[in-house]
MIDOSE-1310 file (N, C-alpha, C; in nm, 2 decimals, decimal comma, always signed):
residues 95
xxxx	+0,08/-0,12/+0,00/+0,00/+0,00/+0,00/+0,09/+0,12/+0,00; +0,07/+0,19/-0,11/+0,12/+0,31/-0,10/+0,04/+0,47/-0,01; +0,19/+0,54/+0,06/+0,15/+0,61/+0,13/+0,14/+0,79/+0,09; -0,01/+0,83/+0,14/-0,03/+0,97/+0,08/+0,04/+1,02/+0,01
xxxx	+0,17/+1,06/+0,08/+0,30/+1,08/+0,01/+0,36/+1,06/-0,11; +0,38/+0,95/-0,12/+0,36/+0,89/-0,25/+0,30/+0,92/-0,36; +0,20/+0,89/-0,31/+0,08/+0,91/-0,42/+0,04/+1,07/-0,48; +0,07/+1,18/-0,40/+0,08/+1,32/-0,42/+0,21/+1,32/-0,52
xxxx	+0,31/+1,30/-0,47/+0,41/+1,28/-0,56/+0,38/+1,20/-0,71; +0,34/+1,12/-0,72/+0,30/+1,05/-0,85/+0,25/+1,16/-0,93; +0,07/+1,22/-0,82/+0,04/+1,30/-0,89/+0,10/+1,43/-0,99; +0,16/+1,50/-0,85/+0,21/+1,62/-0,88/+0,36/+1,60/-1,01
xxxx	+0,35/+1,44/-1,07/+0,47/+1,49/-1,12/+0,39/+1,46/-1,28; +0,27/+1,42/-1,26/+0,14/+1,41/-1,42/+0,09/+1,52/-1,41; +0,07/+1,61/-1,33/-0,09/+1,68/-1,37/-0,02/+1,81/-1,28; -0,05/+1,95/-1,36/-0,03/+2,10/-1,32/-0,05/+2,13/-1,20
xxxx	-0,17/+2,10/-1,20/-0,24/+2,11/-1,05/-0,20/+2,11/-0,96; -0,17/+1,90/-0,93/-0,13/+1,93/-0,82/+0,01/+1,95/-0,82; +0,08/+1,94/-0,91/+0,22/+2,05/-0,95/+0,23/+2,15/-0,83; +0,14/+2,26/-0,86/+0,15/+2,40/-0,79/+0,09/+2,38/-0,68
xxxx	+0,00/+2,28/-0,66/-0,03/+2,23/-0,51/+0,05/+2,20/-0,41; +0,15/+2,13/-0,43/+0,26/+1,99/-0,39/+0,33/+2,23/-0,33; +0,40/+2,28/-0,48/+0,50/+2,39/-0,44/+0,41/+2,48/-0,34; +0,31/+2,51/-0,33/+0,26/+2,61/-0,29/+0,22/+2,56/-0,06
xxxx	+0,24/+2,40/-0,12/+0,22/+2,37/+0,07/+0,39/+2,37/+0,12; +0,44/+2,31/+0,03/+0,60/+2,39/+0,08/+0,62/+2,54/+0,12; +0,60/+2,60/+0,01/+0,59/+2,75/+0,04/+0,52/+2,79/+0,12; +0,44/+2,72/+0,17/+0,29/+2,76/+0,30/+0,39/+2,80/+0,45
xxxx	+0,48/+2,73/+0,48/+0,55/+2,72/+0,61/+0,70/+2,79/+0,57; +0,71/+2,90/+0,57/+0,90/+2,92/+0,54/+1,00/+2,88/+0,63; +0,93/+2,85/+0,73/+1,05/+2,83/+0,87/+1,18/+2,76/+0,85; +1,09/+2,64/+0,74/+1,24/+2,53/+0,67/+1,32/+2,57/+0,62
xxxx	+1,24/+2,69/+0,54/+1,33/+2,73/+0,42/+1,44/+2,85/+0,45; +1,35/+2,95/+0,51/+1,40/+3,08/+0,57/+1,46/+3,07/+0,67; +1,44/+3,02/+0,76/+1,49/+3,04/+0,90/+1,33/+3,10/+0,95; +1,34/+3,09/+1,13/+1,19/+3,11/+1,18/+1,22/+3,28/+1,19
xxxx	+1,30/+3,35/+1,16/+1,30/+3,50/+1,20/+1,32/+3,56/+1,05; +1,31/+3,55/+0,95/+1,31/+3,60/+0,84/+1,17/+3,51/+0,79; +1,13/+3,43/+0,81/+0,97/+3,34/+0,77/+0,92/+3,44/+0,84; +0,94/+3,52/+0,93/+0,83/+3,59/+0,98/+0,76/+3,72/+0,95
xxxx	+0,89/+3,78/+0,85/+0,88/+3,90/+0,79/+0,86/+3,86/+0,67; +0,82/+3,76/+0,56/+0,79/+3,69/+0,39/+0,72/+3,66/+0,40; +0,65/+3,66/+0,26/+0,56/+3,59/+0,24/+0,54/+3,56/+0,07; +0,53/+3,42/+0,08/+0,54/+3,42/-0,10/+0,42/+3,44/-0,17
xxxx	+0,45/+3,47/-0,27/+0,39/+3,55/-0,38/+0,33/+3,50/-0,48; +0,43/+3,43/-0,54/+0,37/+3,36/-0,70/+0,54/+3,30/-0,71; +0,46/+3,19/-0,83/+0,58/+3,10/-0,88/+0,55/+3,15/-1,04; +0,65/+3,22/-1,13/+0,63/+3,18/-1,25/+0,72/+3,23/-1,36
xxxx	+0,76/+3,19/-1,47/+0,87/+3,15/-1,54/+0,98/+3,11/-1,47; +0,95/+3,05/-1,37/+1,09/+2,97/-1,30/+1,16/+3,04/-1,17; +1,04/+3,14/-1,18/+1,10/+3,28/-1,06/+0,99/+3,24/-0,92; +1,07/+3,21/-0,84/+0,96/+3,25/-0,70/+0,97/+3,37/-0,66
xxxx	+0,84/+3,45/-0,64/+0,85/+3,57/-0,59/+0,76/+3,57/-0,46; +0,89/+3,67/-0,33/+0,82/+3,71/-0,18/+0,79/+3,86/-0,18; +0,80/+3,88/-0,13/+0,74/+4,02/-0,04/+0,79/+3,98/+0,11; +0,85/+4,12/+0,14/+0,90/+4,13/+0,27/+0,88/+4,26/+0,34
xxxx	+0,87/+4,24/+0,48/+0,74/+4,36/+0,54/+0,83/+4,45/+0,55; +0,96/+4,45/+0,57/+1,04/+4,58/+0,65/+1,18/+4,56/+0,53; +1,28/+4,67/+0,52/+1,37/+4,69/+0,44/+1,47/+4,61/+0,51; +1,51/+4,61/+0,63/+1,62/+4,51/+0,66/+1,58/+4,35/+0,65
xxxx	+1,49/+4,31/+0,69/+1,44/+4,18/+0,62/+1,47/+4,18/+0,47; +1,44/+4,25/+0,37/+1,47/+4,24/+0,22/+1,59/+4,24/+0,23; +1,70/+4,30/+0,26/+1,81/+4,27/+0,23/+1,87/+4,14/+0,29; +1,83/+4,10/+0,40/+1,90/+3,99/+0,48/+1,80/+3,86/+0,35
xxxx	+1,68/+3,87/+0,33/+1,65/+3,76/+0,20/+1,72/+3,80/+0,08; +1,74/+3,85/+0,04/+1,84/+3,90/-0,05/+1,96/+3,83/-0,03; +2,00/+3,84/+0,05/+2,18/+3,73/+0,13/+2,12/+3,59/+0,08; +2,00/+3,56/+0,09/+1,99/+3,42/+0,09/+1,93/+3,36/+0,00
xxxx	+1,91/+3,44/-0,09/+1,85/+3,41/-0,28/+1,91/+3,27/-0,29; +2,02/+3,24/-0,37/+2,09/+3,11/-0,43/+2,06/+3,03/-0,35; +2,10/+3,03/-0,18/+2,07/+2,91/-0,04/+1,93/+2,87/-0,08; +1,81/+2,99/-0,12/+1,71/+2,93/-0,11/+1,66/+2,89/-0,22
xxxx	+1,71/+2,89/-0,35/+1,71/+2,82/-0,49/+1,70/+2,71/-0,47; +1,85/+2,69/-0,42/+1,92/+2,54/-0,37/+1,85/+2,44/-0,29; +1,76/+2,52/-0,20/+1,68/+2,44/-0,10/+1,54/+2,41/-0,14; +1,48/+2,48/-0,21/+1,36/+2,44/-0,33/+1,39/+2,35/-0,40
xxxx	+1,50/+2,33/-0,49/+1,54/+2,25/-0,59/+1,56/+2,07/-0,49; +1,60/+2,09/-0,34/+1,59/+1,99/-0,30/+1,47/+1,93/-0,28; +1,37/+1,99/-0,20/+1,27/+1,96/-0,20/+1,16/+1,96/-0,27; +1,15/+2,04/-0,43/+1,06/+2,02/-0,58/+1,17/+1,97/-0,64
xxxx	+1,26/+1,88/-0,66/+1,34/+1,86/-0,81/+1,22/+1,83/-0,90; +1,10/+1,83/-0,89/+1,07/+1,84/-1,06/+1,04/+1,95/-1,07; +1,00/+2,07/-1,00/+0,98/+2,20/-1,04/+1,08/+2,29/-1,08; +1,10/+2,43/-1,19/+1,22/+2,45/-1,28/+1,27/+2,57/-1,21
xxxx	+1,31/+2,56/-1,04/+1,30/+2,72/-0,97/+1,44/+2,75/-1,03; +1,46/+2,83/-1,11/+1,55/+2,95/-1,14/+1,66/+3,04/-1,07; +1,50/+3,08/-1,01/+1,57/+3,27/-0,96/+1,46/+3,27/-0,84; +1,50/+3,36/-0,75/+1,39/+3,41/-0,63/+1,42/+3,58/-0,66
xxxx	+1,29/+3,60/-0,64/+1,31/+3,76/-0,65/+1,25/+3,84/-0,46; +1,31/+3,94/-0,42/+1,17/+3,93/-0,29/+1,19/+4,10/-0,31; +1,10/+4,16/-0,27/+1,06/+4,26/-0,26/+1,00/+4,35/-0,16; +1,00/+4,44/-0,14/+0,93/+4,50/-0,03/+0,75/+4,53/-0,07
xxx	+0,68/+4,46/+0,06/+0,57/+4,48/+0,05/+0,48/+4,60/+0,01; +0,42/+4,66/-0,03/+0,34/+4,79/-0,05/+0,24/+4,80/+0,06; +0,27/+4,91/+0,11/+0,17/+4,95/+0,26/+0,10/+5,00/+0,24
């Protein structure tokens, strides 16, 4: 018997859907990704042409995600290798 896991996986690697499903519950939690003090100030955005884009609430948070663009390429790519992350872009939120 195959487990949920799995089987999301199967999916998400046939069908768009759950594609952006599978990336978007990764992206739901940054703590893994970011660290728990920079997850606190992000929030992602959108996935597309290969770019993940965040939004970050304060300017020294943007630059400190900024430091960590490639780290967090690298750490997507481990955890979606079938999705094509590129580039991260983050940005300051609009108030």
């Amino acid at each position: 018997m195959k487990r949920i896991g799995e089987i999301f996986d199967s999916l998400s690697s046939k069908n768009d859907v759950f594609k952006e499903l599978k990336l978007r519950m990764v992206l739901a939690d940054l703590k893994d990704l970011l660290g728990e003090s920079l997850a606190r100030h992000c929030r992602f955005i959108e996935f597309s042409g290969g770019t993940l884009h965040f939004e970050c609430d304060d300017q020294v948070w943007l630059m400190e995600a900024n430091f960590m663009r490639r780290k967090l390429v690298e750490k997507v790519r481990q955890v979606l290798p079938d999705q094509q992350v590129n580039d991260v872009i983050f940005r300051r939120c609009k108030q």
